[in-house]
C-alpha positions in Angstrom: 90.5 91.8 102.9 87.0 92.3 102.1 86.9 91.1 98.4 89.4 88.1 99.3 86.5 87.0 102.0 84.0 87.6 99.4 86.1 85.2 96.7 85.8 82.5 99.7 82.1 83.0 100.8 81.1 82.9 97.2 82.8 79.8 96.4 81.9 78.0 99.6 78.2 78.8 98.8 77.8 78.0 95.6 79.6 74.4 96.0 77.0 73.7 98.8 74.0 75.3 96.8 71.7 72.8 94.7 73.2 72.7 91.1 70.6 74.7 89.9 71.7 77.5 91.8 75.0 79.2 90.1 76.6 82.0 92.3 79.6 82.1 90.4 78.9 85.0 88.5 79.3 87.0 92.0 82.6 86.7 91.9 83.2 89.5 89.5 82.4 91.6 92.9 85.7 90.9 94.1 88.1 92.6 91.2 85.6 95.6 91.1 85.8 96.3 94.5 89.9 96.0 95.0 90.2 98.4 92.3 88.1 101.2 94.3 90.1 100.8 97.4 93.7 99.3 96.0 96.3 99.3 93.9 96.9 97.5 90.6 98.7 94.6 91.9 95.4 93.4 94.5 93.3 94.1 92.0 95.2 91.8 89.3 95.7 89.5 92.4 91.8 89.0 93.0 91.1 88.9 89.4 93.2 85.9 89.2 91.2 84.3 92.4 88.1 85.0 90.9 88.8 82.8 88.1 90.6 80.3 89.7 87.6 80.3 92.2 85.1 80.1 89.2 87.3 77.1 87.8 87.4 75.3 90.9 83.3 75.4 90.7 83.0 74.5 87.4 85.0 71.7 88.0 83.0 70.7 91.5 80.0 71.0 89.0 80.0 69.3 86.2 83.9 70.0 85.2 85.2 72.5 82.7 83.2 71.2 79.0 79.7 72.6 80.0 79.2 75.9 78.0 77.3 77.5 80.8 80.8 77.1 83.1 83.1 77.7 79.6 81.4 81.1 79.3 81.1 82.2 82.7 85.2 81.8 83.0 85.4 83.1 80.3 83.4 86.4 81.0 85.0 86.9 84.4 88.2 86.8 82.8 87.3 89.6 80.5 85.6 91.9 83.1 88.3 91.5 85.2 90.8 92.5 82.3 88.3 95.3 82.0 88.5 96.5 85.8 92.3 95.7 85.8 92.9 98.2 82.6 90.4 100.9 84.9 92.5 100.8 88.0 95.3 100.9 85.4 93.8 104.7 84.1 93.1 106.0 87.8 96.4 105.5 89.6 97.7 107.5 86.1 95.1 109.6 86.6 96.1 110.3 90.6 99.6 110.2 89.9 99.0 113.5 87.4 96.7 115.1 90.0 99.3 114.4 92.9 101.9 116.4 90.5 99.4 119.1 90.3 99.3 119.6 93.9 102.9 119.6 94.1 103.1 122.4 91.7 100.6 124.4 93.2 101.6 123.8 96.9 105.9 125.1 95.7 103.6 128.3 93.9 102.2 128.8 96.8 105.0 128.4 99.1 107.3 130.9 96.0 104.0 133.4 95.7 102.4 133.6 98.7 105.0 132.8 100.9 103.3 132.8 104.0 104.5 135.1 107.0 105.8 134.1 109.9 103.6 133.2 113.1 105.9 136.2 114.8 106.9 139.6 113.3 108.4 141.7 115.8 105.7 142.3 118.4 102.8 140.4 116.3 101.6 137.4 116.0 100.2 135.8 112.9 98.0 133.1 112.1 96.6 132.7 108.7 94.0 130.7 106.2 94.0 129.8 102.8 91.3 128.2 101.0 90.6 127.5 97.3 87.4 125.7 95.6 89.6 124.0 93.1 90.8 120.5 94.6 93.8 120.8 92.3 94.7 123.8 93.2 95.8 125.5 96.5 96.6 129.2 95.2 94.2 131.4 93.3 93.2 135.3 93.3 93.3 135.9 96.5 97.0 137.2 98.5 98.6 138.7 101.8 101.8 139.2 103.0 103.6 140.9 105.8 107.3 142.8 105.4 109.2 145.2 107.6 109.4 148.6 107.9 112.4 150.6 109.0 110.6 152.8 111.2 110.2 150.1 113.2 106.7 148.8 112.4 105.2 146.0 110.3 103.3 146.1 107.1 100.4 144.1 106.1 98.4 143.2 102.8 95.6 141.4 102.3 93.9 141.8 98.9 91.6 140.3 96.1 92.4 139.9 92.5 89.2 140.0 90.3 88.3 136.7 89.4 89.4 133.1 91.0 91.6 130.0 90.5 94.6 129.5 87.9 94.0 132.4 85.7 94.3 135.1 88.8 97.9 134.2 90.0 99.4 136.6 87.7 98.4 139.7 89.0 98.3 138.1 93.0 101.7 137.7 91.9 102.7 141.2 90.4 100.8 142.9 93.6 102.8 140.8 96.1 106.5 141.6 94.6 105.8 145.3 94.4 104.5 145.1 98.0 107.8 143.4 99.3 109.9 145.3 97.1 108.4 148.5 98.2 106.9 147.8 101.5 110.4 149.0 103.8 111.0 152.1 101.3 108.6 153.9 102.3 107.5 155.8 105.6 104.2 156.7 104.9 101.7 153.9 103.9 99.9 156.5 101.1 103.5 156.4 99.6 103.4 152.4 99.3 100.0 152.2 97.8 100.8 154.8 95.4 103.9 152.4 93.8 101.8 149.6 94.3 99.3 151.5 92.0 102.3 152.2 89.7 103.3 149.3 89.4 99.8 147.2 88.5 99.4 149.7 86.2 102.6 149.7 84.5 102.7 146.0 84.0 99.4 144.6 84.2 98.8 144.2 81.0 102.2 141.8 80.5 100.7 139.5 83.3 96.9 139.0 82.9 94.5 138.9 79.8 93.1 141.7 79.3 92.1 141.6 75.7 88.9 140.1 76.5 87.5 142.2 79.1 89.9 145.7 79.4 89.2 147.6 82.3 88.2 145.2 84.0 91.3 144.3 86.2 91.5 145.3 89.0 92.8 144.3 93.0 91.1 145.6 95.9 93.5 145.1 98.8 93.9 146.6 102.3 97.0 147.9 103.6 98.2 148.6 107.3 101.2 150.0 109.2 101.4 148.2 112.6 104.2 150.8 114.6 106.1 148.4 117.1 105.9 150.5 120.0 103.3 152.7 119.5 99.6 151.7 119.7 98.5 154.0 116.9 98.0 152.0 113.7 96.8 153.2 110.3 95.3 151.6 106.9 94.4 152.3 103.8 91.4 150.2 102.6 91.1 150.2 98.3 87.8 148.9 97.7 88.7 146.0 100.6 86.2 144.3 102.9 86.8 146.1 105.6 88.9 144.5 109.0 87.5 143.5 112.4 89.2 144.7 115.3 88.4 142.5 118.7 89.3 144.4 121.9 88.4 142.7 125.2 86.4 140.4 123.5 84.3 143.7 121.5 83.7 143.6 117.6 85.1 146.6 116.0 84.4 147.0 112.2 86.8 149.6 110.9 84.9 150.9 107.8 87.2 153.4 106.1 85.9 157.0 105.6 87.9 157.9 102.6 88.6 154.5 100.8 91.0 154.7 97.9 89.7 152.9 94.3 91.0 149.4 94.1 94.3 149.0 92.6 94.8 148.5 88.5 92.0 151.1 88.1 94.6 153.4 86.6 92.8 156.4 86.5 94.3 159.5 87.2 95.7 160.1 90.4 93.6 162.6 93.4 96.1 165.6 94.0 95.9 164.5 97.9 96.9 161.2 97.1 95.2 158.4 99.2 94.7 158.8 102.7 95.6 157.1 105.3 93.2 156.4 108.3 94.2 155.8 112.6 93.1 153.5 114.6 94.2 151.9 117.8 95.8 148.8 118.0 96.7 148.1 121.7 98.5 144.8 123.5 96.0 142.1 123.2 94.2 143.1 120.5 93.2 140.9 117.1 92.9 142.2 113.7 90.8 139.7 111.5 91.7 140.5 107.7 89.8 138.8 105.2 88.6 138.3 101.6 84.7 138.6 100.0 85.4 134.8 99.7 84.4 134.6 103.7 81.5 137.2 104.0 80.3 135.5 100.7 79.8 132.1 101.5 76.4 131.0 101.7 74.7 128.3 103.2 72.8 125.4 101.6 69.9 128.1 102.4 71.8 130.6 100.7 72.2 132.9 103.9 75.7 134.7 103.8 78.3 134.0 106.3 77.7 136.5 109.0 81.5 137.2 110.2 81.6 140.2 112.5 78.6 138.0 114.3 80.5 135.3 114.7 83.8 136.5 115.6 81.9 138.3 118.6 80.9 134.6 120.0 84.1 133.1 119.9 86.5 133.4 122.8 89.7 136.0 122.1 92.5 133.3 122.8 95.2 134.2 120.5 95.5 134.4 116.5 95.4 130.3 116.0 92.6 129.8 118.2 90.7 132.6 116.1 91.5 131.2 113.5 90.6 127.6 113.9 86.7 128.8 115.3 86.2 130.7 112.2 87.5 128.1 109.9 85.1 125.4 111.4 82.2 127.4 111.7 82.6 128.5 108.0 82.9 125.4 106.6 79.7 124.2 108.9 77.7 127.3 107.9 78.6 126.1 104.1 77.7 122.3 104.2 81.3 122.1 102.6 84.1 123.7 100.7 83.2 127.2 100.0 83.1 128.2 96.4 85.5 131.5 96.3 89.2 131.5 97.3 89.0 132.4 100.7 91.9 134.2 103.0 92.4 135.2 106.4 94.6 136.6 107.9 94.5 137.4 111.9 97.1 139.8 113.7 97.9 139.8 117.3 99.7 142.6 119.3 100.9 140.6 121.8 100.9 142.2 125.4 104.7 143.3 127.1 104.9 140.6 129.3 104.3 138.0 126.9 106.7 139.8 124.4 109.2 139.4 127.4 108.5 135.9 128.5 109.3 135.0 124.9 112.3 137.0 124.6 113.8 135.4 128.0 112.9 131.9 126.7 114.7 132.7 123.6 117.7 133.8 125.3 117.6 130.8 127.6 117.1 128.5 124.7 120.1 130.2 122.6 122.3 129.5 126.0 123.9 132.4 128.3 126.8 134.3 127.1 130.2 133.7 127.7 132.0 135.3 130.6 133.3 138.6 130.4 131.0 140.1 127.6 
């Protein structure tokens, strides 16, 4: 309404103003500022007010034969053309960026496709950030798949480079992961075909002609057992994860990494190893990309994760997850300027496992009679 109030004001003043006081030329205010916050129609709308309005003065004035009044209408009428024409380009302009996002959000949903919050005794919550308003997928990836043993399988990785360009390979390392993830016991057997695989076809996905051998993933691997507390990883050139038990910072720094994946040189005779840790009820595993542990602040300080993490209060993978997203984007000043993932893992404790199952049941309804 703004604009509309200022077609009024305008007009009012300037009929009540000396004649050698004009304010008519104000009124081109009113189409310029309904094309910043409105559509084409408005802004047409107060256009045609405008000049009306300036009309109406020039006819309280003097009437409609003085140049000075002849030109004025004249020039409104022409800038407001102008600004119509403008507002004309933008919504075409926010009607191909709206498109954009479409296509990348149905990418993301296809490529990434996110995990569920609950995989068999886990709970997942998880963040995905890019530094391209267009865009919500880029270099970095993480999924989750079963394993017939039982136990649950987890990626998170890194593909060298950012934005558009990237989704390739985050896409090639993602269906080899789910394609491979449940054939497999042992997790050095997984990263092995998911070494075989970059290798084999990276080449048919990503550009490599400019830059060869320089392609690569680093990515982090893990095998979650469902009843067992035991967990293992494999971490391939990967930030490393943070474990928080009882509120305690654990940074599980791998003793025998394994080279990032697409490095394609030949294979150790031991094959990569696999390393323990314990995973117990309760527990949160905080997976992450450099994207998070890279982003500066305005005083170009890094982002001090395993810091943080320790001050926050352990309540569940969501709750983790929001802290560390607010913090990060207040130790920024903003968006951060890498694709940033995270990806946080609870083991959720028996009793909460069984409160859930019973709710479950008493949702689905009790079963018939006799079975």
């Amino acid at each position: 309404m703004i604009p509309f109030v200022l077609i009024a004001a305008i007009t009012v003043v300037d009929v009540m103003a000396p004649e050698t006081v004009h304010l008519g030329p104000l009124l081109v205010i009113a189409p310029a500022l309904t094309a910043a916050v409105a559509g084409t129609r408005m802004t047409a709308l107060a256009g045609a007010l405008a000049v009306a309005a300036q009309i109406f003065i020039a006819v309280f004035h003097g009437g409609l034969g003085t140049p000075n009044h002849v030109a004025q209408i004249i020039g409104l009428a022409v800038l407001s053309t102008l600004v119509y024409f403008v507002c004309i380009a933008r919504e075409r302009r926010n009607r191909q960026l709206n498109r954009a996002r479409s296509v990348a959000e149905t990418a993301q949903r296809v490529l990434l496709r996110p995990p569920p919050r609950r995989i068999g005794p886990l709970r997942v919550a998880w963040l995905y950030l890019t530094p391209e308003d267009e865009t919500q997928i880029g270099g970095d990836l993480f999924a989750t798949a079963r394993a017939a043993h039982p136990s649950t399988r987890a990626i998170i990785g890194d593909v060298r480079g950012s934005g558009l360009s990237s989704i390739g390979e985050a896409s090639l390392v993602l269906g080899a992961f789910r394609e491979a993830a449940h054939r497999h016991a042992h997790l050095s057997e997984l990263v092995a075909t998911l070494e075989d695989s970059v290798c084999r076809n990276l080449e048919e996905v990503a550009d490599t002609g400019p830059d060869p051998g320089e392609h690569f993933i680093t990515a982090l691997l893990l095998d979650l057992p469902d009843h067992d507390s035991h967990a293992e990883m494999i971490n391939c050139g990967h930030p490393p994860p943070l474990l928080v038990h009882d509120r305690e910072v654990t940074v599980l720094n791998a003793r025998h990494p394994a080279p990032p994946l697409g490095i394609c040189a030949p294979p150790p005779a031991t094959g990569p190893r696999s390393e323990p840790f314990i995973f117990e009820p309760g527990d949160l595993l905080v997976l992450y990309t450099d994207g998070v542990v890279e982003a500066r602040s305005p005083a170009g300080s890094f982002y001090p994760l395993a810091e943080r993490v320790a001050t926050f209060p352990a309540r569940g993978p969501e709750t983790m997850l929001r802290r560390i997203h607010e913090d990060l984007l207040a130790h920024t000043g903003g968006q951060p300027t890498d694709d940033v993932a995270l990806l946080i893992i609870e083991r959720v404790p028996p009793h909460q496992l069984a409160d859930s199952r019973h709710q479950q049941f008493r949702t689905a309804g009790s079963p018939p009679a006799g079975r």
